[in-house]
DRENSEVEX-495523 format. One line per field, with one value per atom (N, C-alpha, C): atom name; x, y, z. Coordinates in Angstrom, 3 decimals. Atoms other than C-alpha are relative to their C-alpha. Layout:
DRENSEVEX-495523
atome	(CA;...)
X	(X;...)
Y	(Y;...)
Z	(Z;...)
//
This chain:
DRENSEVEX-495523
atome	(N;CA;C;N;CA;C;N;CA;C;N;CA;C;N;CA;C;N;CA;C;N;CA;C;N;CA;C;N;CA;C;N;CA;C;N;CA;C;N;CA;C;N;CA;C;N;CA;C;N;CA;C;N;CA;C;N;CA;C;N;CA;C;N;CA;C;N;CA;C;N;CA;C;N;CA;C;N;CA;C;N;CA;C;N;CA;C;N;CA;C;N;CA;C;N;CA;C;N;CA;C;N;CA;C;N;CA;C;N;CA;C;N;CA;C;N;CA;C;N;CA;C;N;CA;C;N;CA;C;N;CA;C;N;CA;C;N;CA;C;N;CA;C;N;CA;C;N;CA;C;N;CA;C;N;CA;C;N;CA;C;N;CA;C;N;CA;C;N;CA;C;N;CA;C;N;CA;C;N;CA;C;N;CA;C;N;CA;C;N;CA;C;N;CA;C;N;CA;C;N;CA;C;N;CA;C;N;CA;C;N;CA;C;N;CA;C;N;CA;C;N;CA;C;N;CA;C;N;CA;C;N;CA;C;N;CA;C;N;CA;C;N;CA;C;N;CA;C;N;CA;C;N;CA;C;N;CA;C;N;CA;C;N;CA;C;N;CA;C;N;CA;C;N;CA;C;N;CA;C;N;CA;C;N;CA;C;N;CA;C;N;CA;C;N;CA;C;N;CA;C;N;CA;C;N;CA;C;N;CA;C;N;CA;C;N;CA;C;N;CA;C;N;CA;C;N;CA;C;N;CA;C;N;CA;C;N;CA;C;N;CA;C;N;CA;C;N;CA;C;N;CA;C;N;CA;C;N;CA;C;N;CA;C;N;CA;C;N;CA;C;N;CA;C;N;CA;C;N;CA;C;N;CA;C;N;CA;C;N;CA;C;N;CA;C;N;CA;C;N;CA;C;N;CA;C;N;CA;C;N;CA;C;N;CA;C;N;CA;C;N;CA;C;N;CA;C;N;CA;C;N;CA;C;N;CA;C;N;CA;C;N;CA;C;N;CA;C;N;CA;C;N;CA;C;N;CA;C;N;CA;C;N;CA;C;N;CA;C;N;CA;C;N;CA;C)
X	(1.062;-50.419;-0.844;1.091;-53.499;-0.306;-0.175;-52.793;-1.640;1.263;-56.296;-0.837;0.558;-57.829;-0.259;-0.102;-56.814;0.051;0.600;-57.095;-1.189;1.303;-60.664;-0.180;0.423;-61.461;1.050;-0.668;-58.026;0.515;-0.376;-56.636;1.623;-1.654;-52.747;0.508;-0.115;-50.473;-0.391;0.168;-50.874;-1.660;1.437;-54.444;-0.245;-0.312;-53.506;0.284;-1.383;-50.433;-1.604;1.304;-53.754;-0.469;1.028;-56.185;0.627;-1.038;-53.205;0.143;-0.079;-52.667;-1.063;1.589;-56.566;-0.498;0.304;-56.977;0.987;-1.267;-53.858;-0.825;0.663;-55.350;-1.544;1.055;-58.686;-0.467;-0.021;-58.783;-1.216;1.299;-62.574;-0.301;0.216;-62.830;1.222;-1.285;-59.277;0.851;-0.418;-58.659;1.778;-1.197;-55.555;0.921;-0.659;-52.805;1.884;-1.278;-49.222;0.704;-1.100;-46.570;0.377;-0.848;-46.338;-0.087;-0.556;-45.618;-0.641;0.064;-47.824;0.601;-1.003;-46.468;1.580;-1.172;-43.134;1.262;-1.142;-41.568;0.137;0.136;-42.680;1.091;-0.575;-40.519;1.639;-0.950;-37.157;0.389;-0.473;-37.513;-0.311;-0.300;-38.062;1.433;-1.280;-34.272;0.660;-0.498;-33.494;-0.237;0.111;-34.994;0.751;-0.457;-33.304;1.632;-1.184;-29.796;0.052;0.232;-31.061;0.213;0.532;-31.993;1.375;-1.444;-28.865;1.344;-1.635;-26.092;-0.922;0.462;-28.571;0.381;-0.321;-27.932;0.804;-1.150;-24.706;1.214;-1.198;-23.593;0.262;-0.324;-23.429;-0.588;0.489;-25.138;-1.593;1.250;-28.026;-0.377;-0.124;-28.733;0.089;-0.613;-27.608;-1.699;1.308;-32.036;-0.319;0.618;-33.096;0.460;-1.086;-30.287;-0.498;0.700;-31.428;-1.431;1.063;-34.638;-0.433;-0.109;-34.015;0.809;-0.514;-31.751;-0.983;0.780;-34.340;-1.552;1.061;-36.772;0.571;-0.777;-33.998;0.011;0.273;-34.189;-1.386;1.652;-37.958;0.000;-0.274;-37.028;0.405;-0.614;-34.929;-0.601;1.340;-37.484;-1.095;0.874;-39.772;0.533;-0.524;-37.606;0.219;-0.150;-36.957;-1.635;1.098;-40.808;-0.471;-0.127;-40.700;0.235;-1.015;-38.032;-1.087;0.300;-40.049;-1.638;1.079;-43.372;-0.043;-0.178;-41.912;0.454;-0.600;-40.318;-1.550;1.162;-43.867;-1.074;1.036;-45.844;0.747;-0.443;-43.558;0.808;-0.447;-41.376;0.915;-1.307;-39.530;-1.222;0.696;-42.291;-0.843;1.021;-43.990;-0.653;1.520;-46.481;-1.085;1.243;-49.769;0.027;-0.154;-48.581;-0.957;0.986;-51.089;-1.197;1.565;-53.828;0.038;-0.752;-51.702;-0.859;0.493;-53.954;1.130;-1.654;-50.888;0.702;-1.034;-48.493;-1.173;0.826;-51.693;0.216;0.424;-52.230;1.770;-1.698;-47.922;0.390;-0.186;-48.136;-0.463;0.910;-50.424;0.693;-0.719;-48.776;1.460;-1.169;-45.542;-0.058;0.255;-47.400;-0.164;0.271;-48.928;1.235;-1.559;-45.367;0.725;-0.936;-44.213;-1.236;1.259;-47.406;0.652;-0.503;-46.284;1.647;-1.267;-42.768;-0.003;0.064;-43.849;-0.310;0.925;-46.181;1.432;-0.944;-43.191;0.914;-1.133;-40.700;-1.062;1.166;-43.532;0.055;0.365;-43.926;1.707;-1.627;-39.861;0.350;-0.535;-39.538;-0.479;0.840;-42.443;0.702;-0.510;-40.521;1.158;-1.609;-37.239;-0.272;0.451;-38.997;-0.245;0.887;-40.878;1.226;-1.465;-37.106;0.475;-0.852;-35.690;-0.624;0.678;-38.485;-0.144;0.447;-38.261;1.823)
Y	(-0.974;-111.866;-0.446;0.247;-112.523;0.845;-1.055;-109.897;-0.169;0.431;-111.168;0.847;-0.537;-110.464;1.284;-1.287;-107.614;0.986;-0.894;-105.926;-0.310;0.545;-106.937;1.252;-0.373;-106.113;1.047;-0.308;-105.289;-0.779;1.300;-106.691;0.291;-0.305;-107.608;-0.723;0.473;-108.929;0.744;-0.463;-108.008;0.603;-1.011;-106.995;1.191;-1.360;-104.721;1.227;-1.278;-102.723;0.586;-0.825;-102.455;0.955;-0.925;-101.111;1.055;-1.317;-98.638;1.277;-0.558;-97.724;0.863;-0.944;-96.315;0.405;-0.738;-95.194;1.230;-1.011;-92.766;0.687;-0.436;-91.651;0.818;-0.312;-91.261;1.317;-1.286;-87.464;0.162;-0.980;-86.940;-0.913;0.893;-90.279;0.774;0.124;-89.846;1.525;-1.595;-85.634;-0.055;0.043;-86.645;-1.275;1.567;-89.150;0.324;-0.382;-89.916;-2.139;1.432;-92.810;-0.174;-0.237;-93.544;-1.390;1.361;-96.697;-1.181;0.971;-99.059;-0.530;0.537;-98.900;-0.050;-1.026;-97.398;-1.829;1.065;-101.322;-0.666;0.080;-102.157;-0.069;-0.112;-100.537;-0.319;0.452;-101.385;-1.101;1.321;-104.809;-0.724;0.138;-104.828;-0.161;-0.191;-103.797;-1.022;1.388;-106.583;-1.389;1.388;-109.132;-0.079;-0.257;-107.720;-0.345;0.378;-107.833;-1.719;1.387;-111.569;-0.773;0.706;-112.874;-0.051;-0.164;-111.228;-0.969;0.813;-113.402;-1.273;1.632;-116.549;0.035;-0.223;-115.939;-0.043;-0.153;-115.143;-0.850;0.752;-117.986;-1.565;1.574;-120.939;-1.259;1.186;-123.232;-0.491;0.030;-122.992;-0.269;0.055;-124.229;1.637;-0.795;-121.504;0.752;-0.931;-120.539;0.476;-0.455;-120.915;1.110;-0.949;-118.887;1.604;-0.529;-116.452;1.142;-0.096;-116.448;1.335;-0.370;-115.682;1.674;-1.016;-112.632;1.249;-0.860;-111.085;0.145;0.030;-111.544;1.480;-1.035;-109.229;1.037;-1.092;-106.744;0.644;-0.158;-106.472;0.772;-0.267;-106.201;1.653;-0.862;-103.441;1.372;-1.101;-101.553;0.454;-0.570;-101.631;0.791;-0.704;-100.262;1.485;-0.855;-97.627;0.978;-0.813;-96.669;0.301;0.099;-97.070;1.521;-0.629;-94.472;1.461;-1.226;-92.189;0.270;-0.297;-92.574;0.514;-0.700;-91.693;1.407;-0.886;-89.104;1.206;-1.346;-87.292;0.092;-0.017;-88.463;-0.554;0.492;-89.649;0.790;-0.536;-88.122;0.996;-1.128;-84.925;0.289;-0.437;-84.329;1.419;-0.982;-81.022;0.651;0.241;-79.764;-0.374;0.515;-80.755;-0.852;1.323;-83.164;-0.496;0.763;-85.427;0.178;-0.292;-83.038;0.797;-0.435;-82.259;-0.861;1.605;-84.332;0.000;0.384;-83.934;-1.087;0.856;-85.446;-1.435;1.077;-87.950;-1.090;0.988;-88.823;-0.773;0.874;-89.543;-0.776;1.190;-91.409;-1.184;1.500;-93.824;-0.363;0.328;-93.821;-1.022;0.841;-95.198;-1.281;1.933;-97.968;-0.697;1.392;-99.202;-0.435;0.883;-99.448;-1.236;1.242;-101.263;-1.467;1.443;-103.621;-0.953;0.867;-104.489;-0.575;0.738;-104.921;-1.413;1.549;-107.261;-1.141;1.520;-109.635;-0.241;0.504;-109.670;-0.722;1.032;-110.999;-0.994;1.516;-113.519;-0.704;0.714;-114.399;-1.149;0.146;-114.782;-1.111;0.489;-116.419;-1.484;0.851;-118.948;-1.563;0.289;-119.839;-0.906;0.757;-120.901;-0.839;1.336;-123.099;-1.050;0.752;-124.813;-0.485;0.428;-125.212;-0.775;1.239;-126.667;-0.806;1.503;-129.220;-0.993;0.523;-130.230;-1.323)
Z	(0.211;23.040;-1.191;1.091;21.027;-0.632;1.375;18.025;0.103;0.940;16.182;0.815;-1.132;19.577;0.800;-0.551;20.767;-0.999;0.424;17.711;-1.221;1.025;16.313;-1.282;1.615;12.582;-0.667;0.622;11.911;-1.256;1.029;8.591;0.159;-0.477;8.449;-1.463;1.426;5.251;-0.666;0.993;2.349;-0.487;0.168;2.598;0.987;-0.768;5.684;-0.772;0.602;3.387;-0.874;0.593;0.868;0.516;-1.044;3.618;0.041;-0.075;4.502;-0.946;1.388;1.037;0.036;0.883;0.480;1.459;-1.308;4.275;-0.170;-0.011;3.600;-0.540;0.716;0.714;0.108;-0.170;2.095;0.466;-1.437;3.598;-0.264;-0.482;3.623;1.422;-0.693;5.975;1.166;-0.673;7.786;-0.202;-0.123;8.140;-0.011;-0.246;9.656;0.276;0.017;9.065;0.733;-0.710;10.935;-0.431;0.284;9.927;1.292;-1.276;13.659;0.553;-0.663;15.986;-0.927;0.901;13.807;-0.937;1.065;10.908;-0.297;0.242;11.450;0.149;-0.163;12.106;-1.737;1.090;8.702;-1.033;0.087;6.920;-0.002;-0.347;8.506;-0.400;-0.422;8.954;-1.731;1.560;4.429;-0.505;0.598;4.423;0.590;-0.443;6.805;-1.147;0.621;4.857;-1.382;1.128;1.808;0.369;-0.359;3.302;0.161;-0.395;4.896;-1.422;0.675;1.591;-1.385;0.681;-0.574;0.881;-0.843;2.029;-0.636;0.277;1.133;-1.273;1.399;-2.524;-0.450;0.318;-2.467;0.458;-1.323;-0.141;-0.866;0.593;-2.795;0.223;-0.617;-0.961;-1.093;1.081;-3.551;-1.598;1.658;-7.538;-0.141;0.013;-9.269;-0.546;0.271;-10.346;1.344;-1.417;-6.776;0.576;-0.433;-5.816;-0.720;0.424;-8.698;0.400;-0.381;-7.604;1.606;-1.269;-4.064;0.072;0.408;-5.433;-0.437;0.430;-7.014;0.923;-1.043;-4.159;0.903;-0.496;-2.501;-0.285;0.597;-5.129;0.104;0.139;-4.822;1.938;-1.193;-0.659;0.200;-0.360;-1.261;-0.647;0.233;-3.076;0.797;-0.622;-0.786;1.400;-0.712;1.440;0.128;0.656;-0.682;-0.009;0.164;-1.065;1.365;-1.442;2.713;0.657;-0.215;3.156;-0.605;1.015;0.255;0.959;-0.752;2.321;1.699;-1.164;5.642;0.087;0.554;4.370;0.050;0.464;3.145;1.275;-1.395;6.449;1.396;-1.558;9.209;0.594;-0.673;11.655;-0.459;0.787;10.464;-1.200;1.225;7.986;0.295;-0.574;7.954;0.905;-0.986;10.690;-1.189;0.922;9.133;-0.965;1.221;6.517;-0.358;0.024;7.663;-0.519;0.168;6.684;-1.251;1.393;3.381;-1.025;0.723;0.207;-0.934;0.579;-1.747;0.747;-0.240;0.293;0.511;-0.158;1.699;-0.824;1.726;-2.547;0.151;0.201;-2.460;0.903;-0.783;0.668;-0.369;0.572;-0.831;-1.012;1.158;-4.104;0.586;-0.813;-1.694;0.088;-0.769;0.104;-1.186;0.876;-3.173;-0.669;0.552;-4.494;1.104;-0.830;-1.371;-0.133;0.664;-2.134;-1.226;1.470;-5.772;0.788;-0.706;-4.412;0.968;-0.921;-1.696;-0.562;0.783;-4.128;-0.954;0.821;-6.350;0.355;-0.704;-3.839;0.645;-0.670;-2.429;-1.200;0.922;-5.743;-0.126;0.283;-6.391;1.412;-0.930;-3.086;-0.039;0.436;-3.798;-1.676;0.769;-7.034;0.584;-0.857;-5.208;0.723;-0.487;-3.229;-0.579;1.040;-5.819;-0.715;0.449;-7.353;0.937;-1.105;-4.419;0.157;-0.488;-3.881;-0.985;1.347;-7.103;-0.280)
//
């Protein structure tokens, strides 16, 4: 399937989670908002990579920075999991009726994503590092 294609002048990465972030936020643009099939894989698959990345870390096979490195990429994982958890919570399934059209919980949904933002650049960053160790 041709993602790009089929969905024109979407953004994805780390400039998507952004977009997300200040579209949540947005209620004069966006009345009504819902944590639903788009984003809802998101989430999850943060705590995977966090579990994934803690067995690489912990498995020896690695200098003991890279290794490090890769640990704290995990920790950063498991945060965003966490803001994941705290943003589904205020707009996804089981939340409220109207939530979506709540600017409270809107303003704390956003406040979520941009935490799972910083979290993500921090383990990109951390992950980036461990490489740059091992090639070295």
């Amino acid at each position: 399937m041709d993602v790009l294609g089929r969905f024109a002048g979407a953004t994805f990465g780390l400039v998507g989670i952004e977009a997300y972030a200040r579209d949540c936020a947005d209620v004069e643009t966006h009345r009504d908002w819902s944590a639903c099939h788009p984003i809802n894989p998101q989430w999850t698959i943060r705590n995977s990579s966090a579990v994934y990345l803690e067995g690489v870390a912990k498995a020896h096979l690695l200098p003991a920075e890279a290794a490090g490195a890769i640990a704290t990429a995990a920790e950063h994982y498991r945060a965003c999991f966490a803001a994941w958890q705290e943003y589904y919570a205020l707009l996804g399934y089981g939340a409220p009726e109207g939530a979506g059209r709540m600017k409270d919980r809107r303003q704390a949904g956003a406040a979520a994503a941009r935490r799972w933002l910083e979290h993500e650049r921090a383990a990109i960053k951390e992950l980036r590092s461990a490489l740059r160790l091992l090639e070295e």
